[in-house]
Structure formats: C-alpha cells, structure tokens
N, C-alpha and C positions, 0 to 999 in steps of 0.2 A: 979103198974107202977114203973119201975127202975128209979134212981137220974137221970140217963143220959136222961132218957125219958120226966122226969119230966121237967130237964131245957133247951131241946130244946123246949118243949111247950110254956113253956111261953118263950123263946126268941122269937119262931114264932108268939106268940100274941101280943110280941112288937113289933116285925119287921112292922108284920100286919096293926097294931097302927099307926107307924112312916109312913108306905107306903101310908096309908089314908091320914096322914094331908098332906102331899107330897101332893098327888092328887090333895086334895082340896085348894091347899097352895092361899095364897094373888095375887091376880092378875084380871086383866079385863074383861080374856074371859067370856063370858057367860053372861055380864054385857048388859045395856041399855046405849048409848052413844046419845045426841042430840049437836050439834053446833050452836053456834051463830056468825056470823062476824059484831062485832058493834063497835059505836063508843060510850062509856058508857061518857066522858068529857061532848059531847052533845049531850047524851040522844037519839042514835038514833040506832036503830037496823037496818041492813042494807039486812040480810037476814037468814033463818035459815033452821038447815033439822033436820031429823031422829025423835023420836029416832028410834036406830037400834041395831041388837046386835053384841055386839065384838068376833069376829072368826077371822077364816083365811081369810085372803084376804083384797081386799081394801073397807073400812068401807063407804065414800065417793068420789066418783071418781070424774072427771071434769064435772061441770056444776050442780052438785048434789044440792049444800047450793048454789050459786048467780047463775042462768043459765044464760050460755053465757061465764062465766068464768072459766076456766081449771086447778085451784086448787082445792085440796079434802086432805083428811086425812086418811093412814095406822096405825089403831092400833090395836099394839100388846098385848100378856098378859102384861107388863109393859114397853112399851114405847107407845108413838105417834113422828109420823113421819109428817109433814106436808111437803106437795108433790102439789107445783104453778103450774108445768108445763103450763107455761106462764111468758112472761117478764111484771112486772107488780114493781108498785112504791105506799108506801102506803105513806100517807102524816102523818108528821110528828105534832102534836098538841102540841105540848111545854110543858112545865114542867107539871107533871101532868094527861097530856092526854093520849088517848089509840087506838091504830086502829088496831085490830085483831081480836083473836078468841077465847071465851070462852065454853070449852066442859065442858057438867053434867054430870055425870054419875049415874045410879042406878042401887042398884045390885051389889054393887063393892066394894070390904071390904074401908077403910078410907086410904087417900091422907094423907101419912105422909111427904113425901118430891117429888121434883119435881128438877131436874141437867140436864143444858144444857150434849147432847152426843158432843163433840167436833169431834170425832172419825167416828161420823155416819151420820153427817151434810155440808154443804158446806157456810152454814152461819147462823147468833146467830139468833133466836127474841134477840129484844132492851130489852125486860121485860118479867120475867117469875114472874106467881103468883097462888097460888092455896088455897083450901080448902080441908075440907075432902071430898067433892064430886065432886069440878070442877077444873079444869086446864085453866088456862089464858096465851098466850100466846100473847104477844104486839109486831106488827112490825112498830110501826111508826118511820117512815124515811126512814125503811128498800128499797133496790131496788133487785129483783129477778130477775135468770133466769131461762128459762121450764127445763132446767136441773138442778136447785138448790132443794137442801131437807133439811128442821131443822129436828131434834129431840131429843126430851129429854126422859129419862129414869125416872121411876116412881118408889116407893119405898112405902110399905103398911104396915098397922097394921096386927100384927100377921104375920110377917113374911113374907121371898123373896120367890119367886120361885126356886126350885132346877137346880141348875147347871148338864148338861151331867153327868159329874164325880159323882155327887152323885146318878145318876138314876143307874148309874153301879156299885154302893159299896153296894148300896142295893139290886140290882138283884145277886149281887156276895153274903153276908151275908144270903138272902132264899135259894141258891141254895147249900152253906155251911150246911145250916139248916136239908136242904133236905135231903142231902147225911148222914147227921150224925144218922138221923133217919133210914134213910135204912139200916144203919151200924149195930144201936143199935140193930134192928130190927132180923136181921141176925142171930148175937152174940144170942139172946135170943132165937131164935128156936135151932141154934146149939148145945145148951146147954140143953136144952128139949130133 
C-alpha cells in the first residue's frame, strides 16, 4: 500500500471516528423525560405525566400533565421550550418558594449548565435550577399569555451538538478523502 494510500486510511478512520462521536454527541433525543408541576415550599405535587421519549415534536401537548389546562412542553436535543397556550397567573410564594415544573430525565448524558434563551422566549421563569438529571424551572408570580413561550438552552457532559457548519466540513473532508483515494488509485494502475 502506497504513503498516500496509507494516509488517507487512516484520515478516513479518523474522520469515521470523529463522524461517530458527532452522531452520538451529548443531547436528549432518544432520552426518557417525565414532569412534574408542584409546589415543592408546600410539599405538594400538583400533577404529573410521561415518562416519554424525546424526538421530534411536541413531547407534552395541552391537557397532557394537569387536564383541562393548555400548557405542555417541546423538547429538543438541548433545549426545552415551555408552551402555556393559555392566560394563566402562577402564584407567587415568597422568598424561598416554588410553583412550576420539574422535568427528570433518563437516558440523557449529565446536565451541566442550564441559560435562559432570551432570543427564543417571550418571557423569563422567575428561577432556573437543575441537576445532572432534572431541570427546574419556577414561575412564581409569573402572568402568561396562549401566545407566550420560555426557553432555555441546555449544555452537557461530553460535549455540544454539532452546528450545520460542522456537519458540512465533515461531509466536505470524506468527500476530499474519497476523491484522493480514487486519484491514488488511478495514478497506481496507470503506472502498472
């Protein structure tokens, strides 16, 4: 096997490599998500759903976790979106207290950070908290409309999810690989 043959091989077996952990990179899909809406100050759970698993689409739609009420939650490989679709006022418990939603997740690489989306929301939770498995988010005092959405972005051990740009410098680097190999390939019968 020629130098040139040799060192596209093994670029293709790293490229290979790096396409893999890509694939598999840190993120939710595929994961088990279940919700809670409590109120943890006074000990009281209010309602709960799932679990279910995270894909496309809306994970909990309206009436899913409290039926009768028209909030649910879209999550993505790392975000959650919480979607009221309903005017609706959470009460406010004072220093301390808590009236929202606590999501678990299993199956989902570890919760290393959790930041309001400014960008992708029409108003904050009061309180954002997590763990490596669950995300808390507090809206007490908050007041919604059926057109309001939070969300925050999620951030993991071992790494983000790749951006577009990188899904195309790597299909551009195999297809570099490719052509080099055919090249070589060429050159070595020509010469035969």
């Amino acid at each position: 096997m020629s130098k040139l043959r040799k060192s596209a091989a093994v670029a293709a077996v790293a490229a290979a490599g790096l396409w893999a952990g890509s694939a598999n990179a840190a993120g939710l899909f595929g994961s088990s998500v279940s919700v809670t809406l409590n109120y943890p100050l006074i000990g009281t759970v209010q309602a709960s759903a799932g679990p279910v698993t995270v894909g496309s689409g809306v994970e909990f739609g309206p009436g899913v976790i409290y039926p009768g009420r028209n909030f649910g939650f879209d999550i993505g490989n790392s975000t959650i979106s919480y979607l009221p679709d309903e005017s609706v006022g959470y009460g406010d418990f004072g220093s301390g207290g808590f009236n929202g939603f606590v999501l678990t997740f299993t199956g989902a690489p570890t919760i290393t950070g959790v930041t309001y989306d400014a960008g992708g929301s029409t108003f904050a939770p009061t309180g954002i908290s997590f763990t490596g498995n669950t995300v808390s988010l507090d809206f007490s005092g908050a007041s919604v409309l059926p057109t309001s959405i939070s969300e925050v972005d999620l951030t993991f051990a071992g790494g983000s999810v790749p951006e577009p740009q990188t899904w195309v410098l790597m299909l551009t680097g195999v297809a570099a690989m490719g052509s080099a190999l055919r090249f070589a390939g060429r050159r070595s019968l020509a010469r035969a």
